[in-house]
N, C-alpha and C positions, 0 to 999 in steps of 0.2 A: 660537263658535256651536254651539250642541247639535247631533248629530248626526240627522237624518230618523229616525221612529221609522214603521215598517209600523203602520198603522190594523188594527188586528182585525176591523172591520167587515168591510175588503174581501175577506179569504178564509177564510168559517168551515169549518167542519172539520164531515165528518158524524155527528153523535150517532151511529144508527146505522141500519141497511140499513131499518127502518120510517119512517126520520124523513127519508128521503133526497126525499119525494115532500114537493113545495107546496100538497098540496092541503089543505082546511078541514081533515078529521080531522085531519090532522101537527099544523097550527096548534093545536086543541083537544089534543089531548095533549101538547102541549107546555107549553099555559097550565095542564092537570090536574096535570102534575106539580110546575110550579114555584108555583104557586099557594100553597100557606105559607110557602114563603120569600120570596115576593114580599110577601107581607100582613108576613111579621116586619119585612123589609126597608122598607116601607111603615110600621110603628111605629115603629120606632126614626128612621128622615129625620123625620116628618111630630112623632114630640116633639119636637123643635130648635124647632119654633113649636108653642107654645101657644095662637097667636090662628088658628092654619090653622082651615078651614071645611071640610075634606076628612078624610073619616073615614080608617082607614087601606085599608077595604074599597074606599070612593071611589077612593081614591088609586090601588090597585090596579089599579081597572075603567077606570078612565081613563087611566091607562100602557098599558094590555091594547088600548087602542084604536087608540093611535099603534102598536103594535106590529103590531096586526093589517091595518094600512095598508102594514107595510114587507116589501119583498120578499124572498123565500129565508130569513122568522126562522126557519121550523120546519126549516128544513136548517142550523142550527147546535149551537155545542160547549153544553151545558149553561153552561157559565163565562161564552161568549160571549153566553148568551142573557141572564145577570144582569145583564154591560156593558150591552147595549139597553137594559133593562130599567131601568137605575140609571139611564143621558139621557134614557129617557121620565119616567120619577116628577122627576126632577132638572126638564124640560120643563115638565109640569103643577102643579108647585110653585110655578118662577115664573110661569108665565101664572097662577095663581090669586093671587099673593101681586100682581101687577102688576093686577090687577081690583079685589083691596081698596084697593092704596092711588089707584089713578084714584079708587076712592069716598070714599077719606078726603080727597085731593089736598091735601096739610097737611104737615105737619111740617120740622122741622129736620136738619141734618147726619147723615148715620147714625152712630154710633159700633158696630163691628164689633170681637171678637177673636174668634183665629184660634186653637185649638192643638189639642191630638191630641183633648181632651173634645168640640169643636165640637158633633158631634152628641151628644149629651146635654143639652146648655146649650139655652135660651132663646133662641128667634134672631128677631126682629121682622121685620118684613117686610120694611123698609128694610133688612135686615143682610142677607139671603135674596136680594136684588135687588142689592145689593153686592157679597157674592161670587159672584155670579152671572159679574156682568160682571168683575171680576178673573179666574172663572176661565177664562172666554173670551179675557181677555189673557194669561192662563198659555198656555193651550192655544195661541195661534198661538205665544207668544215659546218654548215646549218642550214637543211634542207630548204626548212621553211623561210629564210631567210634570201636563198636564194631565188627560189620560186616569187616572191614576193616583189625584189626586184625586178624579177625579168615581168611579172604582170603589170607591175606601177609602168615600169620605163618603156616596154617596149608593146605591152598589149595597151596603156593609157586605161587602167583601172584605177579605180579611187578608192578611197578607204573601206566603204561599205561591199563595192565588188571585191576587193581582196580579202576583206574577209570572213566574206562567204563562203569563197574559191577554198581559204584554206580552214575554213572551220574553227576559225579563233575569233576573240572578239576585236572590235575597233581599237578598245587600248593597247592590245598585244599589237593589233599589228603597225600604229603609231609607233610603239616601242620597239618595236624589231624594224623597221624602217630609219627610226634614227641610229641605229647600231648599225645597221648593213651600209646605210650612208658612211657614217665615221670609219668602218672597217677599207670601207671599200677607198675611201679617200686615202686612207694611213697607204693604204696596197698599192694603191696609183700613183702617189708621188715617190714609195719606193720605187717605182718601175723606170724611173725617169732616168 
């Protein structure tokens, strides 16, 4: 059984003595500064579909919104604000790719792969909604494994940002990245 991994959510760390206050400005210079790398972060997920209907700006502005709903963001670590940041866009992705296909309400078995390119490649909507929910069963069957994913894939962390994020060193999280790959792959081609 994997061992309990601490959520980064529950105790972020104070950027610093101006960002320690919740109030709107904190929240607004929080969004000023991460703002291009949200939008890169926001290009690179949002190519994986080529059918998405959300520009990368959209994408942005509508993560920014789930953000701006959640408590204490602007009293967090820069790193910790790209994790939010990565399950909001991750969030809005599929609620939009789960709107197309209610409108298409069609199609056959997804076929999905899974490997270190994922985001680069083509990803249909049914494949988006696939790993979706694999990675929701990653995430309860090994926290950190799932967290992991969702930071590499869809907040565009690297090995040093993740892990930091989760407080293990570079070889774990090499090694728990080649595992949640292979799991996730065995998960996706069952879904087919």
């Amino acid at each position: 059984m994997p061992r309990a991994v601490p959520d980064p959510w529950s105790s972020p760390d104070p950027i610093d003595a101006a960002m320690s206050q919740s109030d709107r400005r904190a929240l607004d210079a929080v969004f000023s500064d991460a703002y291009q790398e949200l939008r890169r972060l926001a290009s690179s997920v949002r190519a994986s579909d080529p059918n998405a209907t959300l520009t990368p700006t959209t994408l942005v502005n509508e993560a920014w919104l789930k953000l701006a709903r959640t408590p204490h963001v602007a009293r967090t670590t820069r790193l910790h604000f790209k994790r939010i940041a990565a399950r909001a866009m991750r969030q809005v992705l599929v609620e939009a790719a789960r709107r197309r296909q209610a409108e298409k309400r069609g199609g056959g078995a997804a076929f999905v792969t899974f490997d270190e390119s994922l985001g680069e490649e083509e990803t249909a909507v049914d494949d988006l909604l696939a790993l979706d929910e694999a990675l929701g069963e990653l995430a309860r069957l090994s926290p950190r494994q799932g967290m992991l994913v969702e930071a590499r894939f869809f907040g565009g962390l690297d090995l040093r940002e993740t892990a930091e994020l989760l407080s293990v060193s570079e070889a774990t999280i090499v090694r728990d990245w080649r595992a949640a790959r292979a799991w996730l792959a065995t998960e996706l081609r069952r879904s087919r």
